[in-house]
C-alpha positions in Angstrom: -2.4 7.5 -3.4 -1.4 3.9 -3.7 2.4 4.9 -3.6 1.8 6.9 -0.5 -0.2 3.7 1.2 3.0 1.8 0.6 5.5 4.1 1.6 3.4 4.7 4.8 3.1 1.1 5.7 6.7 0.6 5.2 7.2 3.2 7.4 4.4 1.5 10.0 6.0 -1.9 9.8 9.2 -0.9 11.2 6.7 -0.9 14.2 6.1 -4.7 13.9 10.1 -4.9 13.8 10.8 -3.6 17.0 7.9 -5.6 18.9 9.3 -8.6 17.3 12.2 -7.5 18.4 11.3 -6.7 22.2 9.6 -10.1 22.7 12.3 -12.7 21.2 15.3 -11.0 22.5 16.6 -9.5 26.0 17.2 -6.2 25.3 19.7 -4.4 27.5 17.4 -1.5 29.1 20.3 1.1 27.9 20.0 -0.2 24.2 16.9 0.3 24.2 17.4 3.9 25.4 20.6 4.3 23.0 18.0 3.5 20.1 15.4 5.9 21.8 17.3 8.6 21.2 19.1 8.0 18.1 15.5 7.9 16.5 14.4 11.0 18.2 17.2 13.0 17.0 16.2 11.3 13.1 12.8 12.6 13.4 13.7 15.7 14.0 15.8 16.4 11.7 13.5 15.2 9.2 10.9 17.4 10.5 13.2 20.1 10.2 14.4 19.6 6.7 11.5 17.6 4.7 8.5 19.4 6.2 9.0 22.4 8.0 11.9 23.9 6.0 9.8 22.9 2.6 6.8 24.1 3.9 8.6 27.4 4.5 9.8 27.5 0.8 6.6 26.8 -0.7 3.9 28.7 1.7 5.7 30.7 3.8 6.2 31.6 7.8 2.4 32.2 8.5 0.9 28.9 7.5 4.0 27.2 8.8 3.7 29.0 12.0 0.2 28.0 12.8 0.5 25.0 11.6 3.6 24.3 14.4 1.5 25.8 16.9 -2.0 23.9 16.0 -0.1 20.6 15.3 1.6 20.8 19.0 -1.6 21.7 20.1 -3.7 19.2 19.0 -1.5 15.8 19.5 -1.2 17.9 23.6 -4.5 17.8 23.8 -5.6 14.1 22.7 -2.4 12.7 24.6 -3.5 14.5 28.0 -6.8 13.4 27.8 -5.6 9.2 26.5 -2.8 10.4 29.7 -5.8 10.3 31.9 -7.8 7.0 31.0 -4.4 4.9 31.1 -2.3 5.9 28.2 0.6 7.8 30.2 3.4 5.2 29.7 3.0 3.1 26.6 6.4 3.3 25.3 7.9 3.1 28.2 10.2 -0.5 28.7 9.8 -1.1 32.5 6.3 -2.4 32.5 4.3 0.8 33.7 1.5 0.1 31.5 0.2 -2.5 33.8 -3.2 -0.5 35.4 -3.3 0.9 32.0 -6.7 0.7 30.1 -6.1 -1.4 27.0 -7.7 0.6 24.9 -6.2 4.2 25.5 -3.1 2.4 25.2 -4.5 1.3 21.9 -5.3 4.8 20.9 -2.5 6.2 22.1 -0.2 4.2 19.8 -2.5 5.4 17.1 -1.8 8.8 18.3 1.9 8.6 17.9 2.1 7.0 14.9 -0.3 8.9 12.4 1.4 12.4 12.2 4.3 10.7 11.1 3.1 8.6 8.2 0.1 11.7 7.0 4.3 13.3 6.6 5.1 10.6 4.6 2.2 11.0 2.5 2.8 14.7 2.1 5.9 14.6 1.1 4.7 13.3 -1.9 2.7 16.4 -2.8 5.3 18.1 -4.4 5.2 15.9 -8.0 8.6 14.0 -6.8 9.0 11.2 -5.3 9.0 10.3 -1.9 10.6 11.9 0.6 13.2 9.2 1.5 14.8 10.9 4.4 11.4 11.0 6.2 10.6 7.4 5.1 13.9 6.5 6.9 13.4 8.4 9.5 9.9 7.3 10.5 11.4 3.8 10.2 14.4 4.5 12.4 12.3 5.8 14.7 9.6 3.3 14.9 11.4 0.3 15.8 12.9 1.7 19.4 9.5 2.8 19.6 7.7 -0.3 19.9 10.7 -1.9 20.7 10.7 -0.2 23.9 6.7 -0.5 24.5 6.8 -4.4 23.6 9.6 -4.7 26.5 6.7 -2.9 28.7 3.7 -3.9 27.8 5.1 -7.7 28.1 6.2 -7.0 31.6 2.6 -5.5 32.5 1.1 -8.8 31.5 -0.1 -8.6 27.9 0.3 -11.5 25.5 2.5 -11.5 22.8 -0.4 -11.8 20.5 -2.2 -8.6 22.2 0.9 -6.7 21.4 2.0 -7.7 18.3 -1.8 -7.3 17.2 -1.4 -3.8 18.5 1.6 -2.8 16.5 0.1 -4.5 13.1 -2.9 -2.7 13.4 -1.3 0.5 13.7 0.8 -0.4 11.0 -2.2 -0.5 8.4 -3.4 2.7 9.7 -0.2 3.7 8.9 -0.8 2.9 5.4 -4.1 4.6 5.6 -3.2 8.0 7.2 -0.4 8.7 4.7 -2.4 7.6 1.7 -4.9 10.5 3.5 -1.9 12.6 4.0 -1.8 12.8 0.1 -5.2 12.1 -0.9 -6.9 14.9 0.6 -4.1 17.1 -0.2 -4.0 16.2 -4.5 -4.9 19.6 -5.6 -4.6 22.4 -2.6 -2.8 25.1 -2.5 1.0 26.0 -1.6 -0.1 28.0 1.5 -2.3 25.0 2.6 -0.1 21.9 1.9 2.6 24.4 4.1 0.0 24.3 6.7 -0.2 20.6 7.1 3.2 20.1 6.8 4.1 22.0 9.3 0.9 21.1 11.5 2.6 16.9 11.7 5.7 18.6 12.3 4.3 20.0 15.2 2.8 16.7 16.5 6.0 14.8 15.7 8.4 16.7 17.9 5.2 17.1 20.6 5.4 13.3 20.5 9.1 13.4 20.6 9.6 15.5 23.8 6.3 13.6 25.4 7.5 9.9 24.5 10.5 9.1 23.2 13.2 11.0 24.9 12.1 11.0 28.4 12.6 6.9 27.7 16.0 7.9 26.3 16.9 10.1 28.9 16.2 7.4 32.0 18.3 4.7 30.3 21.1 6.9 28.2 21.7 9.7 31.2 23.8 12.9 30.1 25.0 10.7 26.7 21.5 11.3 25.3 22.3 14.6 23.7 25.0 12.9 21.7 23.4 10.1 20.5 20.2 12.3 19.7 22.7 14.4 17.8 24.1 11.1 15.7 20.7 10.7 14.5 20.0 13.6 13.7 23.2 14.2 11.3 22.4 10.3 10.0 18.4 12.0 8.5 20.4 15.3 7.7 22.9 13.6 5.7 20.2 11.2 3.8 17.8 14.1 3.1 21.1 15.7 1.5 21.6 12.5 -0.1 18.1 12.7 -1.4 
């Protein structure tokens, strides 16, 4: 469980990275959506290789299925409702968060941040060791990330401190969902483990389409595809490696 903790926060401290990142330096708004992108199209590959396709292998298409469907479902549902009480654009780099209640934007972080490392903790289930490709990925991913929502939230009129505080404390949560992601899931079943597997992988790319590449999209235009696709054959190539 320890091992997972530390692979998870790892993972989670790439988010103190970017922030750093976003309040020293001027970041060119189409970096910032170049980097968007190339860590959406990482995460999903290594959704698609080190959970879903493993989960299929192991459990089988029901468990995987409903577990997509109940994953998409449930990170829809808490992000509408955080939507609502002031969450909408906290990863966005143009300062919309300002209006935004502090603490949905607190919660929505939280949101985005703990299917991927309960992954990261899963992928330890299997006796081996870590799943490096989604460790990498969840990094890769995680600086634009907060990168992007550092640029923002700055512009909306939070402190550095605020933000950086933000971004640590979802770093040890981090830690503690994928020490949870393995913890809880020591001694189940094939068919279960399948299930949770593929229920973060469904949160992950709900997250993706909801956050990460609409950010891309704005800055990037019609060259998003291809740097999506860069980073998705960078994960491919170090889960292979793996």
């Amino acid at each position: 469980m320890l091992e997972a903790a530390f692979w998870g926060f790892v993972g989670g401290f790439a988010l103190i990275v970017g922030a750093v990142i976003g309040l020293v330096l001027r970041t060119p708004p189409r970096v910032v959506g170049i980097v968007m992108a190339f860590g959406a199209g990482v995460l999903i590959s290594a959704v698609a290789f080190e959970l879903v396709e493993e989960g299929f292998e192991s459990g089988g298409a029901v468990p995987v299925l409903l577990g997509l469907a109940g994953g998409a479902l449930a990170f829809f549902v808490g992000d509408t409702i955080l939507d609502h009480r002031g969450a909408r654009h906290r990863k966005r780099s143009g300062g919309q968060q300002a209006g935004g209640a502090a603490s949905a934007i607190v919660l929505g972080a939280m949101l985005d941040g703990i299917p991927e490392s309960a992954a990261i903790g899963v992928s330890l289930l299997g006796g081996g060791g870590v799943g490096v490709a989604m460790v990498a990925a969840v990094f890769l991913s995680n600086v634009p990330e907060s990168l992007s929502a550092a640029v923002g939230l700055r512009k909306a009129g939070h402190s550095p401190r605020w933000i950086l505080g933000l971004w640590s404390g979802v770093a040890l949560i981090s830690a503690v969902a994928a020490a949870a992601g393995y913890g809880l899931l020591g001694g189940a079943s094939p068919v279960a483990v399948a299930a949770v597997q593929a229920f973060a992988a469904g949160a992950v790319l709900t997250m993706l389409a909801d956050t990460m590449m609409p950010e891309g999209f704005e800055h990037v235009g019609d060259s998003t595809g291809l740097v999506t696709c860069a980073g998705f054959i960078t994960a491919f190539l170090l889960h292979q490696a793996g």
